[in-house]
mmCIF file of the C-alpha atoms, coordinates in Angstrom:
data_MODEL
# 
_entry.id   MODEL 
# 
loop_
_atom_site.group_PDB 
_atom_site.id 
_atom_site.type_symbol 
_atom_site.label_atom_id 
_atom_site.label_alt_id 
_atom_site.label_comp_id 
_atom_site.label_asym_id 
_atom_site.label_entity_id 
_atom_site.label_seq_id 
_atom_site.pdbx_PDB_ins_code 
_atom_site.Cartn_x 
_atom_site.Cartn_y 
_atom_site.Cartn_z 
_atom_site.occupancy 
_atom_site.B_iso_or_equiv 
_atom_site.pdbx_formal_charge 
_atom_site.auth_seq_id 
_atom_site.auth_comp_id 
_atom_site.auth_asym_id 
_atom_site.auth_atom_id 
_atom_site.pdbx_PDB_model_num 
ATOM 1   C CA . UNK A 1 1   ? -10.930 -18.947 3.034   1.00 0.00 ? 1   UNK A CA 1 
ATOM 2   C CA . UNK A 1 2   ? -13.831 -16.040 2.648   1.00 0.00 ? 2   UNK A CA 1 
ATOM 3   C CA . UNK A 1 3   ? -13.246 -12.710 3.706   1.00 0.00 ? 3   UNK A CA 1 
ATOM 4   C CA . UNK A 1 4   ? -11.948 -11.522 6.712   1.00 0.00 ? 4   UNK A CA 1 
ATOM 5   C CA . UNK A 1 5   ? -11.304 -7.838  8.282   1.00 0.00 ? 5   UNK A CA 1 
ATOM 6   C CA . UNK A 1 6   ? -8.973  -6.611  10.826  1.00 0.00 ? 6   UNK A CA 1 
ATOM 7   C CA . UNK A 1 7   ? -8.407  -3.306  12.735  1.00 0.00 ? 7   UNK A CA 1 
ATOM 8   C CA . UNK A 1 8   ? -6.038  -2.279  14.950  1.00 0.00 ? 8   UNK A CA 1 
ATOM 9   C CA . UNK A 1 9   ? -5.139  1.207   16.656  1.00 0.00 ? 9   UNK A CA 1 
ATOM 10  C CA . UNK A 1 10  ? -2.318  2.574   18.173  1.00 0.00 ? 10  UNK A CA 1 
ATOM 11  C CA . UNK A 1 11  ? -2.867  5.307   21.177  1.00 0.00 ? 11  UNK A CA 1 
ATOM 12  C CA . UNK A 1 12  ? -0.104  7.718   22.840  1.00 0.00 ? 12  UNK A CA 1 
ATOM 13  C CA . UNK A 1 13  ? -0.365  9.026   26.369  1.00 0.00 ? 13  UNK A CA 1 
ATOM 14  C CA . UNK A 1 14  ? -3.956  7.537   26.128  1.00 0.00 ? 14  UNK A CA 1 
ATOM 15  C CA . UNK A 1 15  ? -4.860  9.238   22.553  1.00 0.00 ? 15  UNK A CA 1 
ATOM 16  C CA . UNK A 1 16  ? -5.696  7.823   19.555  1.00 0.00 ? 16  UNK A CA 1 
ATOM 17  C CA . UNK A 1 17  ? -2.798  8.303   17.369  1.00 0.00 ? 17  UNK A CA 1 
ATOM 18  C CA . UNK A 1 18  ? -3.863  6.219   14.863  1.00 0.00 ? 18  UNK A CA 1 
ATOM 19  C CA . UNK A 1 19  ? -5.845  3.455   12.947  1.00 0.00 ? 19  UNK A CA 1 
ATOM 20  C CA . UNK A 1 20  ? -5.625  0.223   10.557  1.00 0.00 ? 20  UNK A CA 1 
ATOM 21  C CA . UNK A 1 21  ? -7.802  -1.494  8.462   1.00 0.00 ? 21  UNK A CA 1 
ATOM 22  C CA . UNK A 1 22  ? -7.599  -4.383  6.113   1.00 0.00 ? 22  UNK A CA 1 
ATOM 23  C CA . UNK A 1 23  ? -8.996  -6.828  4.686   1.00 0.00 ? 23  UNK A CA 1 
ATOM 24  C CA . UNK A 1 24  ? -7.797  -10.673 3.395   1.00 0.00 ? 24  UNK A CA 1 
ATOM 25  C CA . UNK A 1 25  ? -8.575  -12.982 0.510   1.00 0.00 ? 25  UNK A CA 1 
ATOM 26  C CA . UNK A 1 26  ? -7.987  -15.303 -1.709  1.00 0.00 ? 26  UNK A CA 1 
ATOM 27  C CA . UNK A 1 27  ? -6.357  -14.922 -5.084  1.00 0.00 ? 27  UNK A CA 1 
ATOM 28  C CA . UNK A 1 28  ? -5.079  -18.039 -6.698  1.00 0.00 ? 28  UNK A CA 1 
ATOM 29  C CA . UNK A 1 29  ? -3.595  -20.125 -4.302  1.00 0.00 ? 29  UNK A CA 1 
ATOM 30  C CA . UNK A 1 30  ? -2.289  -16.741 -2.663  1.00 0.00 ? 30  UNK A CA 1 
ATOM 31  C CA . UNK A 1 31  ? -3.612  -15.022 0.481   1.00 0.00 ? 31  UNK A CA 1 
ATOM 32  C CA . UNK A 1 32  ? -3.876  -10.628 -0.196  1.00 0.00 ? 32  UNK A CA 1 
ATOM 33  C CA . UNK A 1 33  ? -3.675  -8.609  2.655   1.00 0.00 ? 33  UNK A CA 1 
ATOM 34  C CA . UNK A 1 34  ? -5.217  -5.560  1.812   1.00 0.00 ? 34  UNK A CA 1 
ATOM 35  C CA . UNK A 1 35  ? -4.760  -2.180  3.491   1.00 0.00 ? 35  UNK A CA 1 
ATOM 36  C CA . UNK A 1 36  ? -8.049  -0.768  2.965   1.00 0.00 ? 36  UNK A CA 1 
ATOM 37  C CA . UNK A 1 37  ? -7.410  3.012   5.460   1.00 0.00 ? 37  UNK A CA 1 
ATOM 38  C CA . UNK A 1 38  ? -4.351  3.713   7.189   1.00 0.00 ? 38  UNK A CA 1 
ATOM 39  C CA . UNK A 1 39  ? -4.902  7.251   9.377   1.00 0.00 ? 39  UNK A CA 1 
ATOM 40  C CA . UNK A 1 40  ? -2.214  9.012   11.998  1.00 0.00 ? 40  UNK A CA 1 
ATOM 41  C CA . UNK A 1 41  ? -3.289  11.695  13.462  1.00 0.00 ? 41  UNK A CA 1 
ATOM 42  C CA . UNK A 1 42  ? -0.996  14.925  12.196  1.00 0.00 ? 42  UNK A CA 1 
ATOM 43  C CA . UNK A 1 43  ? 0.763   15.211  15.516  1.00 0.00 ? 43  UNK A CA 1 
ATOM 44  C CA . UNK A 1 44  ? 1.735   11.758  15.255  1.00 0.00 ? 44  UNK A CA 1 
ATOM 45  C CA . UNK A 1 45  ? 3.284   11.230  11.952  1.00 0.00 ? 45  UNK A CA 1 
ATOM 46  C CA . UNK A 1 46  ? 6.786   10.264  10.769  1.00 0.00 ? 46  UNK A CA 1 
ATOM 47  C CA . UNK A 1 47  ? 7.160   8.696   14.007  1.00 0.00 ? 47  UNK A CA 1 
ATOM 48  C CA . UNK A 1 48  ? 7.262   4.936   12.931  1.00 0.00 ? 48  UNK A CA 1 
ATOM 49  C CA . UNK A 1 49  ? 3.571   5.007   14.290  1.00 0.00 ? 49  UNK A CA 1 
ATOM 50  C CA . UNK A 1 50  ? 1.986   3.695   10.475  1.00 0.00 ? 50  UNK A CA 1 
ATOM 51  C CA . UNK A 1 51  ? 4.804   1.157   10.170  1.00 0.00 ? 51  UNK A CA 1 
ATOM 52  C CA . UNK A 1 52  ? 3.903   -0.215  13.509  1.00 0.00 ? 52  UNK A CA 1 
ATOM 53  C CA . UNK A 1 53  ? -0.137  -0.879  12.730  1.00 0.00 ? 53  UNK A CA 1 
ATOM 54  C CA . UNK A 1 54  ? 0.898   -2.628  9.613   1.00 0.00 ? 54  UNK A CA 1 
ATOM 55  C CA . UNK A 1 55  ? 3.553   -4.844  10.771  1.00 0.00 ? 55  UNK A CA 1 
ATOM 56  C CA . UNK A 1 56  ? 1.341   -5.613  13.488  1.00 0.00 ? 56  UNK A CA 1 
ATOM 57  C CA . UNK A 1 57  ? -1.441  -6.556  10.963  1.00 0.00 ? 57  UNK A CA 1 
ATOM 58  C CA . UNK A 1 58  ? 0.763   -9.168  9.417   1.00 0.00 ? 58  UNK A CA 1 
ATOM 59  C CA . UNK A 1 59  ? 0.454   -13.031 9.552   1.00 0.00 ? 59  UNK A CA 1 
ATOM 60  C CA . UNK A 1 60  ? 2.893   -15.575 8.129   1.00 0.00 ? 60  UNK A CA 1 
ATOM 61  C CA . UNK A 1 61  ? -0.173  -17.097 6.074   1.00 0.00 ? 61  UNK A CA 1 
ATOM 62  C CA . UNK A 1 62  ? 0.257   -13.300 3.936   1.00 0.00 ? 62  UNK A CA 1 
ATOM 63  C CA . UNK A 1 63  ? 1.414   -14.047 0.308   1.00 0.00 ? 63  UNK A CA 1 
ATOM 64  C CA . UNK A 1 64  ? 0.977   -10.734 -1.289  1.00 0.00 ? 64  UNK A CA 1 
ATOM 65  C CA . UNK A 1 65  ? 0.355   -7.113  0.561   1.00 0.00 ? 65  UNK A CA 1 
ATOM 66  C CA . UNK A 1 66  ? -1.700  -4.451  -1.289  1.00 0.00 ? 66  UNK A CA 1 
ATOM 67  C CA . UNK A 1 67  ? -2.511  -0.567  -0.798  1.00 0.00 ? 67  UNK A CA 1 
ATOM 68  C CA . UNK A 1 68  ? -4.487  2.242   -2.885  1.00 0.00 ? 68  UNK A CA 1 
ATOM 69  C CA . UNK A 1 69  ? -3.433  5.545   -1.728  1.00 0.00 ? 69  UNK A CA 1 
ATOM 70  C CA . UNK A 1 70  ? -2.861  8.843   -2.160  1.00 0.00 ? 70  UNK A CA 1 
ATOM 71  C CA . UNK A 1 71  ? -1.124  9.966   0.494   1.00 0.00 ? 71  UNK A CA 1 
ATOM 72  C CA . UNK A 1 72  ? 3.063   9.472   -0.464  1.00 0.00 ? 72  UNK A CA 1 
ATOM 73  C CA . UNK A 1 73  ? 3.430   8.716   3.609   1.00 0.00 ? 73  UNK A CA 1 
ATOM 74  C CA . UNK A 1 74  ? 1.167   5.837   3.233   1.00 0.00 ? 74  UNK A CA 1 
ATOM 75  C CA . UNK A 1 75  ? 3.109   4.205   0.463   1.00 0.00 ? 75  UNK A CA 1 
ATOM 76  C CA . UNK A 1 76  ? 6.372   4.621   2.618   1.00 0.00 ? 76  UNK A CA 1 
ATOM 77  C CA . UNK A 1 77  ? 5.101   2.607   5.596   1.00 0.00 ? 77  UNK A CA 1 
ATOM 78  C CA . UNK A 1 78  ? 3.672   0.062   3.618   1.00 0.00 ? 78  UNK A CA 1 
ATOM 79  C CA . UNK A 1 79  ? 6.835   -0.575  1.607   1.00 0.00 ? 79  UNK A CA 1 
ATOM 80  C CA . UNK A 1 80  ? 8.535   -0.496  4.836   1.00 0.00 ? 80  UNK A CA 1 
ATOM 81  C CA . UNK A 1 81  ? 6.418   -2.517  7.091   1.00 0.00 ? 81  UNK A CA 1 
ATOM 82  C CA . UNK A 1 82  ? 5.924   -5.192  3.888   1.00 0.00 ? 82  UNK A CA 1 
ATOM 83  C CA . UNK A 1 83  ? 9.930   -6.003  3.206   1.00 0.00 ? 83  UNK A CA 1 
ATOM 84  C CA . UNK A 1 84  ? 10.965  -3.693  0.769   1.00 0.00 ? 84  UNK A CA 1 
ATOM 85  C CA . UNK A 1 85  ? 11.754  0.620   0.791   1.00 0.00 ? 85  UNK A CA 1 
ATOM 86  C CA . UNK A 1 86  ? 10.223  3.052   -1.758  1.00 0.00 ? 86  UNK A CA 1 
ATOM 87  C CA . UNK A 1 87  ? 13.020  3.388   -4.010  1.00 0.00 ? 87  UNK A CA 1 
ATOM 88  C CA . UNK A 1 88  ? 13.143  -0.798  -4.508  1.00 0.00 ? 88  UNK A CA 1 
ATOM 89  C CA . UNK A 1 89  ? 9.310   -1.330  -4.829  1.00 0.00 ? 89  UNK A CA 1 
ATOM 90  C CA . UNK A 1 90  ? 9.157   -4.103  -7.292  1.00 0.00 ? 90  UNK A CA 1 
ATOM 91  C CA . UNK A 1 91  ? 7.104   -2.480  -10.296 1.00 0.00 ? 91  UNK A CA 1 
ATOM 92  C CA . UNK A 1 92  ? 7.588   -5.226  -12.577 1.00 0.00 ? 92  UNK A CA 1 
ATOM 93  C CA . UNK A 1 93  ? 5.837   -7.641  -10.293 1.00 0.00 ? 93  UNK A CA 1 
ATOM 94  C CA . UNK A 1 94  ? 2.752   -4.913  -9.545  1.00 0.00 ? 94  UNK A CA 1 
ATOM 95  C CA . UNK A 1 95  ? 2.700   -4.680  -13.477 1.00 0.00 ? 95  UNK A CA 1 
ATOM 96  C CA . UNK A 1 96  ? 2.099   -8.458  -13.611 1.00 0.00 ? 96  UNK A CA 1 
ATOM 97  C CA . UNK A 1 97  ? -0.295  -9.091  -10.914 1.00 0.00 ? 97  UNK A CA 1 
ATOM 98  C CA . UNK A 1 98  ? -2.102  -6.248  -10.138 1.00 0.00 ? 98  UNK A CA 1 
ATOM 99  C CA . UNK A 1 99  ? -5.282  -6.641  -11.867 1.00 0.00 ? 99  UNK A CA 1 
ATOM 100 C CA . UNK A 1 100 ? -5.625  -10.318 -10.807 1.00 0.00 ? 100 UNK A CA 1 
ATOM 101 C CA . UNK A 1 101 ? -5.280  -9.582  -7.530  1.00 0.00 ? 101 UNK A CA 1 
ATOM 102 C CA . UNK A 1 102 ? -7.992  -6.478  -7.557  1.00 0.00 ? 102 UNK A CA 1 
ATOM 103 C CA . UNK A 1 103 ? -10.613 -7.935  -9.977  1.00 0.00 ? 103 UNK A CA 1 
ATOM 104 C CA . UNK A 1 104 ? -10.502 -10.875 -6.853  1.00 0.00 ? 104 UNK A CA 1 
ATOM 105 C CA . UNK A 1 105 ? -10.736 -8.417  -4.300  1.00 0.00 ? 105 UNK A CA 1 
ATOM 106 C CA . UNK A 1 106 ? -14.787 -8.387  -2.441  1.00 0.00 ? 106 UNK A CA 1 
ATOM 107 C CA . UNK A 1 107 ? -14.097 -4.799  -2.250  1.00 0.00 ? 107 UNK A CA 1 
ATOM 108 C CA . UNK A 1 108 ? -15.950 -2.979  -4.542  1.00 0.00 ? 108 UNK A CA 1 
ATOM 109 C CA . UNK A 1 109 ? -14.002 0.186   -5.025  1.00 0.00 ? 109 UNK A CA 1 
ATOM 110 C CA . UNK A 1 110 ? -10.760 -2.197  -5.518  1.00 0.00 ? 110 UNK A CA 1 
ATOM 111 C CA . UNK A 1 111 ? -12.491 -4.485  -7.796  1.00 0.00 ? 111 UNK A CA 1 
ATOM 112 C CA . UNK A 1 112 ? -13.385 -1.332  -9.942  1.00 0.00 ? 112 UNK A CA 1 
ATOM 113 C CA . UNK A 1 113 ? -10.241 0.919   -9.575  1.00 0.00 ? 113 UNK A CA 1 
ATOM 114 C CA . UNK A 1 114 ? -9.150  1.339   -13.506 1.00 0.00 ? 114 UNK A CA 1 
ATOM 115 C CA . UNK A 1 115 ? -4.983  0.425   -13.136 1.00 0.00 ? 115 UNK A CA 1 
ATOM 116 C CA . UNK A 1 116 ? -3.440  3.686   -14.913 1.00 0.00 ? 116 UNK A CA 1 
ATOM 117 C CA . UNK A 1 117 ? 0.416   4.121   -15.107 1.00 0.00 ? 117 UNK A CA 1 
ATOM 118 C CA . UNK A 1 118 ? 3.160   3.559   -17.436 1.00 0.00 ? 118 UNK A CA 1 
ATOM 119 C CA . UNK A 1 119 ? 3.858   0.325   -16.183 1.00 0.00 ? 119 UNK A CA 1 
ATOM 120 C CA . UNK A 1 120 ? 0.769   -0.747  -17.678 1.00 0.00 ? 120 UNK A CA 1 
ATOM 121 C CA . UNK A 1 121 ? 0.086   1.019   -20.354 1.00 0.00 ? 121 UNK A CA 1 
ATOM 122 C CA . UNK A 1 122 ? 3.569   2.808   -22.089 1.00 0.00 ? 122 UNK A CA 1 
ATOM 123 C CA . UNK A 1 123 ? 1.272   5.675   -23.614 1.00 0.00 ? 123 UNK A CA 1 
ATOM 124 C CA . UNK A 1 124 ? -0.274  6.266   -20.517 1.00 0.00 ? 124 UNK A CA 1 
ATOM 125 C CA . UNK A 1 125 ? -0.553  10.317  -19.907 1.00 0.00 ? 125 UNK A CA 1 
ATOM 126 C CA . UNK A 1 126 ? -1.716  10.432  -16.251 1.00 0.00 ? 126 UNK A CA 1 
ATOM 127 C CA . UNK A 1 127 ? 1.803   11.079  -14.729 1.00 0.00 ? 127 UNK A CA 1 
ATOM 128 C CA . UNK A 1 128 ? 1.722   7.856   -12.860 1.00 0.00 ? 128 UNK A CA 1 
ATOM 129 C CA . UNK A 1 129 ? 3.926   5.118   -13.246 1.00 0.00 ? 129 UNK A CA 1 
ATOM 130 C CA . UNK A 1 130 ? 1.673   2.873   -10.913 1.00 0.00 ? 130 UNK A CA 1 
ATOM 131 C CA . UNK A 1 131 ? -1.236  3.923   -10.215 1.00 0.00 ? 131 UNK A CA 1 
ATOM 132 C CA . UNK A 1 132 ? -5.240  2.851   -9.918  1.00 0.00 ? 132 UNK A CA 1 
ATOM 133 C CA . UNK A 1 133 ? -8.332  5.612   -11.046 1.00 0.00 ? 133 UNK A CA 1 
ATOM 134 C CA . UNK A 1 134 ? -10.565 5.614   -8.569  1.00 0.00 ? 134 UNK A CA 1 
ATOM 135 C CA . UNK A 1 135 ? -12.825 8.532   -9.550  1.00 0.00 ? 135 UNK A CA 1 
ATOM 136 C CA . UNK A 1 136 ? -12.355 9.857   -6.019  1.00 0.00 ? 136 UNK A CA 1 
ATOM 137 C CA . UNK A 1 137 ? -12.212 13.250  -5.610  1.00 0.00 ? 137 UNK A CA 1 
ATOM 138 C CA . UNK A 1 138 ? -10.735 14.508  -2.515  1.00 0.00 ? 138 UNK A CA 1 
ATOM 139 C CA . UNK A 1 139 ? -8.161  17.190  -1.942  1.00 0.00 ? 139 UNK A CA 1 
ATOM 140 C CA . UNK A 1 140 ? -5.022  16.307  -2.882  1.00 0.00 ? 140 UNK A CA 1 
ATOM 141 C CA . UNK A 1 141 ? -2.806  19.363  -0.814  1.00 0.00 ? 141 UNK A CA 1 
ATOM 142 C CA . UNK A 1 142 ? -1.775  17.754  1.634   1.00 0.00 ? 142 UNK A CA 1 
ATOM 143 C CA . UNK A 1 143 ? -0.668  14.692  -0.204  1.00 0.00 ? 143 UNK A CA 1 
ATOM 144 C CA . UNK A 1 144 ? 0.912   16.759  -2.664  1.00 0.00 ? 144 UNK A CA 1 
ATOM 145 C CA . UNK A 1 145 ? 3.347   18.593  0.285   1.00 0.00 ? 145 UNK A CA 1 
ATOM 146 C CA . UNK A 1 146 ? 4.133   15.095  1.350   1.00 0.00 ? 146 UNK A CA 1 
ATOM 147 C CA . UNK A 1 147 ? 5.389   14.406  -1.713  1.00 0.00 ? 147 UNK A CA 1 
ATOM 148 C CA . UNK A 1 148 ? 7.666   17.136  -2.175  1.00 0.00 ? 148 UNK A CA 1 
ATOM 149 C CA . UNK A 1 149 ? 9.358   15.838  1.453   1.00 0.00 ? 149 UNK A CA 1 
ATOM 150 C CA . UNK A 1 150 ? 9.385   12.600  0.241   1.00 0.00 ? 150 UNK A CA 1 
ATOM 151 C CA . UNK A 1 151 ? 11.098  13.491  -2.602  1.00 0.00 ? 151 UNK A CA 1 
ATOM 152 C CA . UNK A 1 152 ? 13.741  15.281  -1.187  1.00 0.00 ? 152 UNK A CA 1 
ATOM 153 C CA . UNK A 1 153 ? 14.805  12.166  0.831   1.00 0.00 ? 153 UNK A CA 1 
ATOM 154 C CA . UNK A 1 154 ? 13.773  9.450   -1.607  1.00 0.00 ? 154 UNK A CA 1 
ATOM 155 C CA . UNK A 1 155 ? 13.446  8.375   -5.212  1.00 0.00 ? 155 UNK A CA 1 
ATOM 156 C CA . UNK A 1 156 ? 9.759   8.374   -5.969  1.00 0.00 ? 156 UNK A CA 1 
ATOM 157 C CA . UNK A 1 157 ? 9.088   5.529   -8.190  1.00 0.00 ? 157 UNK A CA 1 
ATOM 158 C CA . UNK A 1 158 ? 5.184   6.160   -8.375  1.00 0.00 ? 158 UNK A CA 1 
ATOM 159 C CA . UNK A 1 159 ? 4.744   9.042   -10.190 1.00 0.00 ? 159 UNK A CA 1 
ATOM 160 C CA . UNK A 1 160 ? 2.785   12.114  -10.358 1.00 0.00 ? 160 UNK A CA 1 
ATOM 161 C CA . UNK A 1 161 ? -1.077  11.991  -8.326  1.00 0.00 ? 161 UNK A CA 1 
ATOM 162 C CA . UNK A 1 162 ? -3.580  14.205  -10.413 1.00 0.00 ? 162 UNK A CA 1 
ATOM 163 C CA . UNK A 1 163 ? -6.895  13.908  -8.855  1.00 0.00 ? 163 UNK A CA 1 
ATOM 164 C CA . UNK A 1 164 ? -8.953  11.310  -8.755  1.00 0.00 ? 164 UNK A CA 1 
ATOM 165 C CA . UNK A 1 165 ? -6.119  8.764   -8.415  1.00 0.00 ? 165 UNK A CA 1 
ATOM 166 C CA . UNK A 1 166 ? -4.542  6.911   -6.053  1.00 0.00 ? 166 UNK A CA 1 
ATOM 167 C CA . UNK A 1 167 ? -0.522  5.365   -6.267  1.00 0.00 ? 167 UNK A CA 1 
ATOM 168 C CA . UNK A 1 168 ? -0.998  1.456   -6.223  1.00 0.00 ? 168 UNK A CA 1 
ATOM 169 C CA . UNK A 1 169 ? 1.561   -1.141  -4.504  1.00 0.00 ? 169 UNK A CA 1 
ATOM 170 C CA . UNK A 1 170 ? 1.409   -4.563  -4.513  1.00 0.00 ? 170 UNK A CA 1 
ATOM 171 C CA . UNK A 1 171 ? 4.185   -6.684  -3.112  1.00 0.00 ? 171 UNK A CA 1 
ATOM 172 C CA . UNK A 1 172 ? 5.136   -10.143 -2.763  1.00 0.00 ? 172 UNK A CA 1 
ATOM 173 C CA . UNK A 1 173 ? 6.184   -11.379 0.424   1.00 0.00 ? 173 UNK A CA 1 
ATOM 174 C CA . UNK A 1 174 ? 9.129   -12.084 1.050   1.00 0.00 ? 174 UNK A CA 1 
ATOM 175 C CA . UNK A 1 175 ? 9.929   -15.439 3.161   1.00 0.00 ? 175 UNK A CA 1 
ATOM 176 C CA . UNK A 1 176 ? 11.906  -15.735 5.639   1.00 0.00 ? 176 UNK A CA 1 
ATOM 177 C CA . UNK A 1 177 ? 14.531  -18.689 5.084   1.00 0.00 ? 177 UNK A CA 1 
ATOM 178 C CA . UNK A 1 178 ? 14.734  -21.190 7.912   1.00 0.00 ? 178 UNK A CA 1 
ATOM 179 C CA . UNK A 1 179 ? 17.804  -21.053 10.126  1.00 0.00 ? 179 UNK A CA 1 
ATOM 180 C CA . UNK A 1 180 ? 20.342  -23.994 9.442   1.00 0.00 ? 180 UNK A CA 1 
ATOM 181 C CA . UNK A 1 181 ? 21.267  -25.616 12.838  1.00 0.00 ? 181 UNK A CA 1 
ATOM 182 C CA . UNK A 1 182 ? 25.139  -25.966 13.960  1.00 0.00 ? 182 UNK A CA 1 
ATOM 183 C CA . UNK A 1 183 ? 25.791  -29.524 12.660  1.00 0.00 ? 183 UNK A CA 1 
# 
């Protein structure tokens, strides 16, 4: 398998309300599905829109779902939309295949993300407990009032976002069993 990119969009009342990306490799014997942007438009949000585009973006070939992102909303749809919530995000299993996954990723600022968090490093001082430096410096605000909603609902596993970071998930995915037939 080589590289291959897929976008989808969702529109209400005829406007864009939002937009997918992502991107699939190889890693191992395992097939990444990468979110690479996930974007609702303000007037759209916490209306199921982002869980939508990503559960629409999956295939049953998927062995492992990733995201970089700063924005706490973003990380909440992709837990959702990948089998698992926020508060159960696996870290132990991010911990242990994170940077094989990345440092296999074709996309450069993946490949090159520094993994920062306690998770991997116990004496880590960033405030993140999974995380990924991406030197990318954009403002952080709104982000940062997500959070604070977030927080008041959920348990926020991720940690703290200073800037120039991103939170980091990567999750396994999790099979469906097959259904036994009446006998």
């Amino acid at each position: 398998m080589g590289t291959a990119v897929t976008q989808t969009r969702v529109t209400v009342d005829g406007n864009l309300a939002g937009n997918a990306f992502i991107c699939r490799w190889k890693c191992r014997d395992n097939i990444v599905c990468w979110v690479t942007q996930l974007v609702v438009g303000k007037a759209y949000r916490e209306q199921g829109l982002a869980t939508g585009l990503l559960r629409s973006l999956r295939e049953d070939r998927d062995d492992i779902y990733g995201i970089m992102s700063s924005h706490p909303g973003a990380c909440l749809a992709a837990g959702k939309s990948f089998g698992t919530t926020i508060e159960t995000v696996p870290l132990d299993y991010i911990r242990e295949e994170a940077d094989a996954v990345m440092r296999s990723s074709p996309i450069v600022y993946v490949k090159d993300a520094k993994l920062c968090g306690t998770i991997f490093d116990p004496n880590d001082s960033t405030g993140l407990v999974s995380g990924v430096n991406t030197s990318f410096f954009v403002s952080h605000d709104e982000p940062l009032e997500a959070l604070e909603v977030v927080r008041g609902a959920y348990k926020w596993p991720l940690g703290e976002l200073s800037d120039g970071y991103e939170y980091l998930l990567v999750l396994q995915v999790k099979r469906r069993r097959p259904k036994l037939s009446a006998q």
